[in-house]
TIMARPA-670239 format. One record per residue (C-alpha): x, y, z; residue in three letters. Coordinates in pm, whole numbers, plus 32768, in hexadecimal, padded with zeros to 4 digits. Example, Ala and Ser with C-alpha at 12.3 -4.5 7.8 and 13.67 -1.06 7.14 Angstrom:
BEGIN
84CE7E3E830CALA85577F9682CASER
REM end
This chain:
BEGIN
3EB03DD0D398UNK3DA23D35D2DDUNK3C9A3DF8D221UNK3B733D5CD2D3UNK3C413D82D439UNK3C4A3EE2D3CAUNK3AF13F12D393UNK3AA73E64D4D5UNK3B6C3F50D590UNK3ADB405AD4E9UNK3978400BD520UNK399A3FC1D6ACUNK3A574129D6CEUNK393641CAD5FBUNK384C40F5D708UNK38FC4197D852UNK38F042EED7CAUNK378442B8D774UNK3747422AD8D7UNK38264332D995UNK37C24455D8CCUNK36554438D8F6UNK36894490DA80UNK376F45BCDA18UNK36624633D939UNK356C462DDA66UNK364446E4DB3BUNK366747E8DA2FUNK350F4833DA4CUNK350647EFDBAEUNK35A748D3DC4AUNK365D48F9DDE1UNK35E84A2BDE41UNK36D44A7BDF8DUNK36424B87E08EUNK36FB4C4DE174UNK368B4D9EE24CUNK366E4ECEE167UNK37D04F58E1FDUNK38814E08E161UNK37DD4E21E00FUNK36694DA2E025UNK35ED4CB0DF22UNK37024C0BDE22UNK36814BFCDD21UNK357B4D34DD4AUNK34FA4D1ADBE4UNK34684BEBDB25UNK33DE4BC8D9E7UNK32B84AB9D98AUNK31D34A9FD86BUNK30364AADD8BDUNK2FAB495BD911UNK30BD48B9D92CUNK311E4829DA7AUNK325B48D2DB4EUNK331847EEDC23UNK33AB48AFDD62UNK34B94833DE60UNK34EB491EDF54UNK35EE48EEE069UNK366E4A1BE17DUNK37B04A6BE1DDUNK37984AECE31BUNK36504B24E3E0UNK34DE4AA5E3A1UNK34304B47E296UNK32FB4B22E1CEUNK32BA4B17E06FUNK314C4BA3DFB7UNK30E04C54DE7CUNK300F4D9DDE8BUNK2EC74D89DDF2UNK2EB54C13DDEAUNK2DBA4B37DEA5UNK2F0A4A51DF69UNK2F3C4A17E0ADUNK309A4A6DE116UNK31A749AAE12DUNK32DF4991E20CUNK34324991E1A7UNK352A48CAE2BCUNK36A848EEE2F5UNK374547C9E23AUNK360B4723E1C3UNK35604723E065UNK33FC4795E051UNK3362472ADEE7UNK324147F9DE45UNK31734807DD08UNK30C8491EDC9FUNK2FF54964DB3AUNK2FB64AACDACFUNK2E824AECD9D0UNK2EA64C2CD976UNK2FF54D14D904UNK306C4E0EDA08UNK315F4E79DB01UNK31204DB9DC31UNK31E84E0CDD6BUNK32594CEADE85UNK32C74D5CDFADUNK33184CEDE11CUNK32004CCAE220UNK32D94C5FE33FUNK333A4D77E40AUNK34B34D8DE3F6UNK35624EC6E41FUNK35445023E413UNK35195017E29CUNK344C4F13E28AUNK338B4FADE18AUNK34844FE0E0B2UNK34C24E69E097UNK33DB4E7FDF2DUNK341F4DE0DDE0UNK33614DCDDC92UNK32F54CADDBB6UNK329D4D31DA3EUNK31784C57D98DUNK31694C3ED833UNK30D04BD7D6E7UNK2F2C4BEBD67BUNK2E1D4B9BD77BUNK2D004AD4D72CUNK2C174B50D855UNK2B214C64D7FAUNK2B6B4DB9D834UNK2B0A4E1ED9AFUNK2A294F2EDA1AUNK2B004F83DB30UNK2C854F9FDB26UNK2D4D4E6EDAC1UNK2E0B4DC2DBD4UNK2F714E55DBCBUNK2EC14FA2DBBBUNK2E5850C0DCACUNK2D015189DC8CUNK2D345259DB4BUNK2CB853BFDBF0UNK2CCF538CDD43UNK2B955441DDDFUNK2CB75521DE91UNK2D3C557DDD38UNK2BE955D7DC91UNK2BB856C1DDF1UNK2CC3577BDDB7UNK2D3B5747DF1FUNK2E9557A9DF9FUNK2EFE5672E053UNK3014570FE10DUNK2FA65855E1A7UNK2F2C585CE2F3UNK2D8B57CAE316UNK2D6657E2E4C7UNK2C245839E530UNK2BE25967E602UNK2AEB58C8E6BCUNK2ADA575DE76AUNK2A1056BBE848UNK2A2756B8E9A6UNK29C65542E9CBUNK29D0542EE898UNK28915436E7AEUNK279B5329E7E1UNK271B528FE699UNK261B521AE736UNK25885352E7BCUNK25C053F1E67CUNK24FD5301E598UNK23C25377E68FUNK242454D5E637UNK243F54B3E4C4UNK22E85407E4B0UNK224C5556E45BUNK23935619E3BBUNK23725675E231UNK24F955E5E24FUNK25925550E10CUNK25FD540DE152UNK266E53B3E024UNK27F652F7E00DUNK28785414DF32UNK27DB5515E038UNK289B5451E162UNK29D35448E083UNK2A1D5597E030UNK29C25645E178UNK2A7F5651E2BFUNK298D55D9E417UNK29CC574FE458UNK293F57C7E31FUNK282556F8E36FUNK280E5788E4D6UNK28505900E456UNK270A589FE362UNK26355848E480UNK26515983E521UNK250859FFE4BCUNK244D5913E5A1UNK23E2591DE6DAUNK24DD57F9E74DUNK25DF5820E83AUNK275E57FBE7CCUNK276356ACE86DUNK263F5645E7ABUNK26C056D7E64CUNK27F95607E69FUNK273654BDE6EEUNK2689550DE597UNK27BB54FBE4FBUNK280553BFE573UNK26F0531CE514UNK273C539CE393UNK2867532CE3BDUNK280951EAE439UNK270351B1E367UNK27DC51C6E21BUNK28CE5085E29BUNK284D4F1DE2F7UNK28AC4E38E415UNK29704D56E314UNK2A154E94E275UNK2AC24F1EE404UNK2B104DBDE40EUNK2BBA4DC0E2C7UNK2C4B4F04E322UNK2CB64EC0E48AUNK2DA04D6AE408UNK2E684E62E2F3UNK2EAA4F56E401UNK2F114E44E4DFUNK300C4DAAE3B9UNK30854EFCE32CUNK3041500CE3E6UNK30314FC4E550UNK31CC4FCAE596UNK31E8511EE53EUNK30925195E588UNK305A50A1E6D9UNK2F744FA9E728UNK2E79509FE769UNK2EC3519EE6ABUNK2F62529BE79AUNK30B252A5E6BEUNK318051CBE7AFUNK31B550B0E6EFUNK332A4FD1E72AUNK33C250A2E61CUNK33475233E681UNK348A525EE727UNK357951F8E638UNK349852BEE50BUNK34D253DDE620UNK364353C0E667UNK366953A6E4D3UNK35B654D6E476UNK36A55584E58BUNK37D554ABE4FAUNK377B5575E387UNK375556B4E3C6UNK38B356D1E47FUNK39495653E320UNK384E56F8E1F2UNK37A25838E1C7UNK3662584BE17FUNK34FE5892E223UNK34C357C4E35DUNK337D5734E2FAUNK342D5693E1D3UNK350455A3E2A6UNK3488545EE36BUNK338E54E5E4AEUNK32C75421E5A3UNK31C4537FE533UNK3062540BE51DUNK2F9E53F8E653UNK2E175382E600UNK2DA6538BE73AUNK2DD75525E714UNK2C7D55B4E6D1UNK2D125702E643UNK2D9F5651E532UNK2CC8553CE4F5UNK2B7655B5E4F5UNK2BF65702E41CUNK2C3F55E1E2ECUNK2B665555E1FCUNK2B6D53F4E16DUNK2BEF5480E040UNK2D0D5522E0E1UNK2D8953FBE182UNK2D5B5314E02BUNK2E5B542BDFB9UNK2F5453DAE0ECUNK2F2852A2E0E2UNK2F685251DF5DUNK30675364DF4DUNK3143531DE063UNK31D35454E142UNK32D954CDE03DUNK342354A4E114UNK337E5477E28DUNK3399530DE2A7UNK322C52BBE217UNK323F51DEE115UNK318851D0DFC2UNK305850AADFD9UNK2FA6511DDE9EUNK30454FCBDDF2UNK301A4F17DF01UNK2EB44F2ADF77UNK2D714F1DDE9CUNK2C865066DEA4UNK2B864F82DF58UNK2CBF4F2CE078UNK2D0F508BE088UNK2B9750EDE0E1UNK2B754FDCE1AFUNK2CA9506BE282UNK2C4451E6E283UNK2B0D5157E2F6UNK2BBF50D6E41CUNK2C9F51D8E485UNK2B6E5284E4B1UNK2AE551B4E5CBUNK2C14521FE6A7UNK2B32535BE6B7UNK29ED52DBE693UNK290D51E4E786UNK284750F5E6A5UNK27AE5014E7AAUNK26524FD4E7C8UNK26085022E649UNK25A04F34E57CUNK25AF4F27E40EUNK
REM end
């Protein structure tokens, strides 16, 4: 073969590899993530790495049923992930962190455990926040700096006999020396606050409907909104469309927690229950704010509540206590 043949020859195979590897090397960093339910192994790959600023190329394809694909923390619309179909995203993270992606279709049972991480990286160039970074949870969660036991028992030993107007209460409060400060609504139960009124002349009914209005008047119209569509996309098929703890998956959460304590030992209240009832005024209205912030970022230890403190921002997690509140309150006819 002739030297210049040679180096022909050589030069068109250096060509293809050039052509065909520069596809490889975007697959390599764009990685088929495969979903499945929790039960068959959840998200494959679960962890991915990426360097700040620099933009991460997603394929995501499922294996069995629909699921859906976001990142906690993140302003992103959802995305779903089909059965035999490839869904491309792009995401670009500008700060270092832990992030967490998870599934927002519900799918099973264990939906929630369908979670996977995505590590970020390298220096930031944006300015140090005054709040938490995204990736991050409140440092001292308000139920932290409290000192409140999340887990032992909060009822109230003494509800209403009808549901608390808002509306009458904010009449009723006109001429109260109440505090109605965020911090004040935060770290104190609606029973506190009705125990507290009980050197006035009002009625119970009345120190309830007070109650409401505090309650009422530390959320926004936009904020229950907020709140009401995350309860309706994480919360609501345990918990039930309205809250009663009937959602599609109760029974199954109830037949599991039965399942585990025929096979483990262990206390009771450390295996999967039926989920929590917040249409029950014993419990609810004996919690405060902060109490719930602790459930809610914490997760139920074992019962089948999952974690969301990497999930949800501190303003998303107010925004859905504030909600889960108006299963017990009336707010209508108030105005902000």
């Amino acid at each position: 073969m002739k030297r210049s043949e040679l180096l022909s020859r050589i030069l068109i195979t250096v060509a293809v590899l050039a052509t065909v590897g520069t596809p490889l090397f975007i697959w390599a960093r764009t990685p088929l993530i495969h979903a499945k339910i929790a039960e068959d192994g959840g998200w494959n790959p679960d962890i991915i790495k990426v360097n700040v600023g620099e933009p991460l190329h997603l394929k995501l394809t499922s294996d069995d049923v629909v699921h859906g694909f976001a990142v906690g923390q993140m302003d992103m619309q959802s995305v779903d992930v089909l059965p035999g179909k490839v869904t491309d995203i792009t995401l670009t993270f500008d700060r270092p962190g832990i992030y967490t992606f998870f599934c927002t279709r519900w799918c099973g049972l264990n939906h929630w455990r369908m979670r996977g991480t995505i590590e970020v990286t390298g220096a930031s160039d944006s300015p140090i926040p005054a709040e938490p970074a995204l990736g991050e949870v409140e440092r001292v969660p308000m139920y932290v700096t409290l000192g409140l036991d999340i887990d032992a028992p909060h009822e109230a030993p003494v509800i209403p006999s009808s549901q608390p107007s808002a509306s009458s209460g904010r009449k009723l409060a006109a001429n109260l020396p109440i505090d109605r400060s965020t911090d004040y609504y935060r770290a104190n139960s609606p029973y506190q606050v009705f125990g507290e009124l009980s050197n006035t002349s009002m009625t119970d009914s009345q120190r309830w409907d007070v109650a409401a209005y505090l309650w009422q008047s530390n959320t926004t119209a936009e904020s229950l909104a907020n709140g009401q569509q995350l309860y309706a996309q994480n919360c609501a098929a345990c918990h039930g469309e309205n809250g009663a703890g009937d959602g599609v998956f109760a029974d199954d959460l109830a037949a599991a927690g039965e399942s585990s304590t025929q096979t483990m030992t262990g206390a009771d209240n450390m295996t999967m229950q039926t989920p929590v009832d917040f249409t029950d005024p014993t419990r609810m209205l004996g919690a405060s704010p902060a109490l719930l912030q602790g459930k809610i970022l914490r997760g139920g230890m074992g019962t089948g509540m999952p974690m969301w403190g990497s999930i949800f921002t501190e303003e998303q997690i107010w925004d859905l206590i504030a909600y889960l509140y108006s299963f017990q309150f009336n707010y209508q006819g108030v105005t902000q």
